[in-house]
C-alpha beads as a LAMMPS data file, in Angstrom:
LAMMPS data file: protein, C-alpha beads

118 atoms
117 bonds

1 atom types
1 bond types

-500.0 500.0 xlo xhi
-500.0 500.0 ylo yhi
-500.0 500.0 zlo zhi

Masses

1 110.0

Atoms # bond

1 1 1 390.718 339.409 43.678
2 1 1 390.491 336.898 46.662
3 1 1 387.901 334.834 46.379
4 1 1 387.305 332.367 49.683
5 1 1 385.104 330.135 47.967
6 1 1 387.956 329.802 44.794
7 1 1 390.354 329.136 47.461
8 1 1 388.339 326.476 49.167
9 1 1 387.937 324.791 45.608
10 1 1 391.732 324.783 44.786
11 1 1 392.583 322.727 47.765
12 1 1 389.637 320.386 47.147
13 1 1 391.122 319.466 44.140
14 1 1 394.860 319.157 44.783
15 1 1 393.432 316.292 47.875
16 1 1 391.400 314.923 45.502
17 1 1 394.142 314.486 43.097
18 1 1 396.783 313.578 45.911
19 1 1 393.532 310.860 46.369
20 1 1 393.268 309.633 43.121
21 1 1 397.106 308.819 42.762
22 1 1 397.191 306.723 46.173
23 1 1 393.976 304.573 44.724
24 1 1 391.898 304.883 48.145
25 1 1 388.814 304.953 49.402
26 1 1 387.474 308.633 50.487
27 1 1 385.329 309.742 53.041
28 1 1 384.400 312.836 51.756
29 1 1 382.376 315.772 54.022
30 1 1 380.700 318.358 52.580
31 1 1 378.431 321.024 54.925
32 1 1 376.131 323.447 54.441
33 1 1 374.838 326.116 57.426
34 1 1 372.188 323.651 58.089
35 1 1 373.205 320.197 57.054
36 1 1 376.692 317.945 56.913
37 1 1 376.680 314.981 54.546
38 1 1 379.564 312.365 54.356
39 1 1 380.107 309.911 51.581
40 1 1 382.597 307.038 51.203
41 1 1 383.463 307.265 47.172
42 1 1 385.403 304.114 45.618
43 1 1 389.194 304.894 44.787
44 1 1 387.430 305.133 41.255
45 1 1 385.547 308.215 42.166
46 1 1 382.959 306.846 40.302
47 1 1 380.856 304.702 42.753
48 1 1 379.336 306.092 46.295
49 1 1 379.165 303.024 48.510
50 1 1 377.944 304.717 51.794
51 1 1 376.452 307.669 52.523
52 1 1 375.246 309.327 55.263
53 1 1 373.867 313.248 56.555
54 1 1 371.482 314.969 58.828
55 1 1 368.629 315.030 56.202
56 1 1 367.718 311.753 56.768
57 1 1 364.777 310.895 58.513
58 1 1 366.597 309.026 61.617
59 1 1 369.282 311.566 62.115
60 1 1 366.673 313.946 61.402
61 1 1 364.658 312.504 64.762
62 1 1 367.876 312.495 66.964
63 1 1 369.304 315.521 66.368
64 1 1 366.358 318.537 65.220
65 1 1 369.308 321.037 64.468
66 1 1 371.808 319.595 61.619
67 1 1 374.147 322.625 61.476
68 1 1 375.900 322.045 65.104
69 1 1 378.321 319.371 66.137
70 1 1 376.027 317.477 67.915
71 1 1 374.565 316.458 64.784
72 1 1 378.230 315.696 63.072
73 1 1 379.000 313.482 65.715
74 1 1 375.787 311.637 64.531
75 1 1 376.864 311.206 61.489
76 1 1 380.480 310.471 61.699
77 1 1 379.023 307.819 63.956
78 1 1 376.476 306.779 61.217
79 1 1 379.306 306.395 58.235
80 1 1 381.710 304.349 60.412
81 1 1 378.938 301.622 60.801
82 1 1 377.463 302.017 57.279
83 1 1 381.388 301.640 55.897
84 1 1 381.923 298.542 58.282
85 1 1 378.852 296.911 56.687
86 1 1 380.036 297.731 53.090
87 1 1 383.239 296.006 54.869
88 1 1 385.567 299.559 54.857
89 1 1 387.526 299.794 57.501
90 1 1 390.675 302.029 55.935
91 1 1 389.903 305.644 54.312
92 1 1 391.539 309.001 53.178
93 1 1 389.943 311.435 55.004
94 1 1 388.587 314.641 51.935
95 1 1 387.468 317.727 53.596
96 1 1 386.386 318.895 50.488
97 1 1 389.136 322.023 51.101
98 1 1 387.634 322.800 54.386
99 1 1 389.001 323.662 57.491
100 1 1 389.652 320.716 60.190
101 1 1 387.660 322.526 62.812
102 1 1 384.446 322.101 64.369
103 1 1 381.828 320.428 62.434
104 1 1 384.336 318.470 60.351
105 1 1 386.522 317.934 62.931
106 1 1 383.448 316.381 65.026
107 1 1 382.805 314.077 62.497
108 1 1 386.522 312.877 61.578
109 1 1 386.226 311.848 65.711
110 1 1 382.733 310.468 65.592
111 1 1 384.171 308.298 62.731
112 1 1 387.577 307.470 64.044
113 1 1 385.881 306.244 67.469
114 1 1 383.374 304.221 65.956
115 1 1 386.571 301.971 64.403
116 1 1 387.102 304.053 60.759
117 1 1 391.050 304.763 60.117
118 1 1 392.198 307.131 58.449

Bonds

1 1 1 2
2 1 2 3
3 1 3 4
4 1 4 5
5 1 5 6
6 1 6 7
7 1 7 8
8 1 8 9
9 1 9 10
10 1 10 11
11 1 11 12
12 1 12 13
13 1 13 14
14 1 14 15
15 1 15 16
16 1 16 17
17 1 17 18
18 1 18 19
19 1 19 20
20 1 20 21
21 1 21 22
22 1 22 23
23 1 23 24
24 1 24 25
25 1 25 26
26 1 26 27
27 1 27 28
28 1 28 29
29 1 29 30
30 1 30 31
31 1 31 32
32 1 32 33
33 1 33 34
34 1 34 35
35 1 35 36
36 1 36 37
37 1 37 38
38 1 38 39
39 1 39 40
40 1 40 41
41 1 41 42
42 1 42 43
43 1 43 44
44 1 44 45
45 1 45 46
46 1 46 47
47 1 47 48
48 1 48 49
49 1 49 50
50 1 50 51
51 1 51 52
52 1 52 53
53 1 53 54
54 1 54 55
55 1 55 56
56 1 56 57
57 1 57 58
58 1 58 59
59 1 59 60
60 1 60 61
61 1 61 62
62 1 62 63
63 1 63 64
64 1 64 65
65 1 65 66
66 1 66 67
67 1 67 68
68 1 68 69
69 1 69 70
70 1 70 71
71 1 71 72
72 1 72 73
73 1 73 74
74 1 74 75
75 1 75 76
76 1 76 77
77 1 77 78
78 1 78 79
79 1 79 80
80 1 80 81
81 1 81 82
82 1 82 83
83 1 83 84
84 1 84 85
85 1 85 86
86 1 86 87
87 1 87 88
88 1 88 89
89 1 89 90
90 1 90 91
91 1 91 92
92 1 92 93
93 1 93 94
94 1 94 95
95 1 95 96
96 1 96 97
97 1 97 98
98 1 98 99
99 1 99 100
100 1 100 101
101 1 101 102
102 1 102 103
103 1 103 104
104 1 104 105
105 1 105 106
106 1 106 107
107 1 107 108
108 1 108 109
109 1 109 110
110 1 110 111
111 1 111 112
112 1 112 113
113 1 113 114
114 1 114 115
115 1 115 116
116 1 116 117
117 1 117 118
């Protein structure tokens, strides 16, 4: 039987893999209906050097609803400086097997603009 959440999982991990074998840094999204959290992960996968998401206490104040795109932008915005500082400028962009569309795709753009490639 189809299972969406199976589905979602399976292409998680063949990125993740494709990932692994290029050795790069990720910037991986996850979301939730109320939240969106993005993490830069070392081409380890072991280490999270920057973080960022709308349960923080500053993102929190900007933006008082964290499921809308408003509050993506925030924190695409938020990584690309956070990566900078870590001194990350290049990135493989993990969707964690979600769709490139709306939230996700608002903070890809968020993040590109503010100087991350991928």
């Amino acid at each position: 039987m189809f299972n969406r959440n199976e589905a979602r999982l399976r292409r998680a991990r063949k990125t993740r893999a494709k990932i692994a074998e290029l050795k790069a840094v990720r910037l991986c999204v996850n979301r939730s209906n109320c939240h969106i959290y993005a993490q830069i992960i070392s081409p380890c996968g072991g280490k999270v050097l920057a973080s960022a998401s709308t349960l923080e206490i500053g993102v929190r104040k900007d933006v008082p609803n964290g499921g809308n795109k408003a509050a993506a932008t925030t924190v695409g915005k938020l990584i690309a400086e956070r990566a900078k500082a870590v001194g990350i400028e290049q990135v493989a962009f993990d969707r964690s097997g979600l769709q490139y569309h709306g939230r996700v795709q608002a903070l890809a753009e968020a993040a590109r603009e503010a100087g991350l490639k991928f």
